[in-house]
C-alpha positions as CSV (number, residue, x, y, z in Angstrom):
1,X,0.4,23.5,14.9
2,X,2.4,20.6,15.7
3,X,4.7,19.0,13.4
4,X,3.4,15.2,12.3
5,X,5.8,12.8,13.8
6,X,6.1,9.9,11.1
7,X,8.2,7.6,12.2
8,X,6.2,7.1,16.0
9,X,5.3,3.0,15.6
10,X,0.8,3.2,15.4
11,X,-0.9,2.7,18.5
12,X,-3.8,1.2,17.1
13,X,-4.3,-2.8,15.6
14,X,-1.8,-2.8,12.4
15,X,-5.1,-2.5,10.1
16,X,-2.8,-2.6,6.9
17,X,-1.3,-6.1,7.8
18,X,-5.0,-7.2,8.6
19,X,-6.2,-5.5,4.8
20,X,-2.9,-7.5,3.6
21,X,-3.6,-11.0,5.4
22,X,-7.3,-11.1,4.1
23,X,-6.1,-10.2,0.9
24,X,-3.3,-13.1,0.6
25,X,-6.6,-15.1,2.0
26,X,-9.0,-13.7,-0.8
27,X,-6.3,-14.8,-3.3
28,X,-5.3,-18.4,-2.5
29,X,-8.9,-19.3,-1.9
30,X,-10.0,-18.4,-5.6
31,X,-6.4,-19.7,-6.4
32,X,-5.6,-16.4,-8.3
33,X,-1.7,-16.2,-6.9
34,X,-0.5,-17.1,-10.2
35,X,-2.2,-13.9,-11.6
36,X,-1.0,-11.5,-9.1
37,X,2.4,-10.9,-10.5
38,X,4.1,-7.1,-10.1
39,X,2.9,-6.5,-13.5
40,X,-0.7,-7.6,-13.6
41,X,-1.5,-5.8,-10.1
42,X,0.5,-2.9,-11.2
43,X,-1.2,-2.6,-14.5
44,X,-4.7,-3.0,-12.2
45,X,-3.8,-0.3,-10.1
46,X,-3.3,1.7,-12.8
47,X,-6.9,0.6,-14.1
48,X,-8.5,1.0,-11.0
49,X,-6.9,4.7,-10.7
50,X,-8.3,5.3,-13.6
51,X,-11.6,5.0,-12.8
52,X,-11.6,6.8,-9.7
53,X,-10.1,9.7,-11.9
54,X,-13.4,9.4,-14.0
55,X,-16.0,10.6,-11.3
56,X,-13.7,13.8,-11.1
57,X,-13.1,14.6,-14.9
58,X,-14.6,17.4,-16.0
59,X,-16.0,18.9,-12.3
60,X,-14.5,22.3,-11.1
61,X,-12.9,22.4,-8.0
62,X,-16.1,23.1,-6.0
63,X,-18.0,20.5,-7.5
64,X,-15.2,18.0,-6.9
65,X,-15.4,18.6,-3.1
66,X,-19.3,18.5,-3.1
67,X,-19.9,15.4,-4.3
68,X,-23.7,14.0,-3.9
69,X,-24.2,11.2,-1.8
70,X,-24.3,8.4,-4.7
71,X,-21.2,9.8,-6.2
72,X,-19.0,10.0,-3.2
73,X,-20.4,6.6,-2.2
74,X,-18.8,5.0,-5.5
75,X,-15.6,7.0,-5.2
76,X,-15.1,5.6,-1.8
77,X,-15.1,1.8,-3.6
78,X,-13.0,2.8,-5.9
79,X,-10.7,4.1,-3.6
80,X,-10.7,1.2,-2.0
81,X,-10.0,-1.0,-5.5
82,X,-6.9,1.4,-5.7
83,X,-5.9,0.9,-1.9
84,X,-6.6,-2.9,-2.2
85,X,-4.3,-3.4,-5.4
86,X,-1.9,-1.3,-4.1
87,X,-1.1,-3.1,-0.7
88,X,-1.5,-6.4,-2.7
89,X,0.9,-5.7,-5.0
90,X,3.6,-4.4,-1.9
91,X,2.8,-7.6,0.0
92,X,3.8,-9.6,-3.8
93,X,7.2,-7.4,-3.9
94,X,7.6,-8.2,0.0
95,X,7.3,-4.2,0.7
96,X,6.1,-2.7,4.2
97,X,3.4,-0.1,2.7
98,X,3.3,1.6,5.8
99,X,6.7,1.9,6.9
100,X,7.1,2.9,3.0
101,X,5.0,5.4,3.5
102,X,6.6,7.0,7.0
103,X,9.8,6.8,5.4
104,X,8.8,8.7,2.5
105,X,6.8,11.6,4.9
106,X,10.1,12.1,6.3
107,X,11.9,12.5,2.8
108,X,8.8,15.4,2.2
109,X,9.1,16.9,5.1
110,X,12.7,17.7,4.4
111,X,12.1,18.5,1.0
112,X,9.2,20.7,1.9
113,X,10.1,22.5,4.9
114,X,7.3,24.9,6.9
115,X,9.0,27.9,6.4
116,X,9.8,27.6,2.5
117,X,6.5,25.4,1.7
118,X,3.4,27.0,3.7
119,X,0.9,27.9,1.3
120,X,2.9,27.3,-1.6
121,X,2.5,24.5,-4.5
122,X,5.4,24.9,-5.6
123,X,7.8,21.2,-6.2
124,X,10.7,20.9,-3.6
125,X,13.1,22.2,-6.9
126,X,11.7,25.4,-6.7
127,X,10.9,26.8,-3.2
């Protein structure tokens, strides 16, 4: 298996600056920029986290991979709530999601080499 090259620019339209420019859109039409501080969209995240949590709680780890059709339906909205917030709230703090994101794959895939990591759970600490 080939190793996931992370910091490769996407080859594909940038569909997390599109998300981010209909989101700065959404906002100043309903004139909610005022709300959207680091805080508030922080402390929504959280919220929205929360309730995609809640569709798992109490399912084994069969059930939670199995979910029925109306179920995995309103886990994929949540997901999104917890997607949305979260790229709103790094456009606020003037943060590049995805280039976050490829900088921190590199930081786990030397933390968590293949050789010390395969098939293991184990945090970085303790391989």
């Amino acid at each position: 298996m080939s190793e996931l090259r992370v910091n490769e620019p996407p080859t594909a339209p940038d569909a997390l600056a599109e998300l981010r420019d209909a989101l700065r859109v959404f906002a100043a039409e309903r004139d909610w920029e005022r709300f959207h501080t680091p805080k508030n969209l922080a402390m929504a995240l959280a919220g929205e986290a929360g309730e995609l949590i809640e569709h798992f709680q109490w399912l084994s780890a069969e059930q939670s991979a199995a979910l029925d059709t109306p179920t995995r339906e309103a886990v994929a909205l949540e997901m999104a709530d917890v997607m949305l917030y979260l790229l709103r709230l790094a456009d606020v703090l003037g943060i590049d999601l995805a280039a976050a994101a490829r900088r921190k794959m590199t930081i786990n895939a030397q933390r968590y080499p293949v050789a010390l990591a395969r098939g293991r759970a184990d945090k970085y600490d303790r391989l």
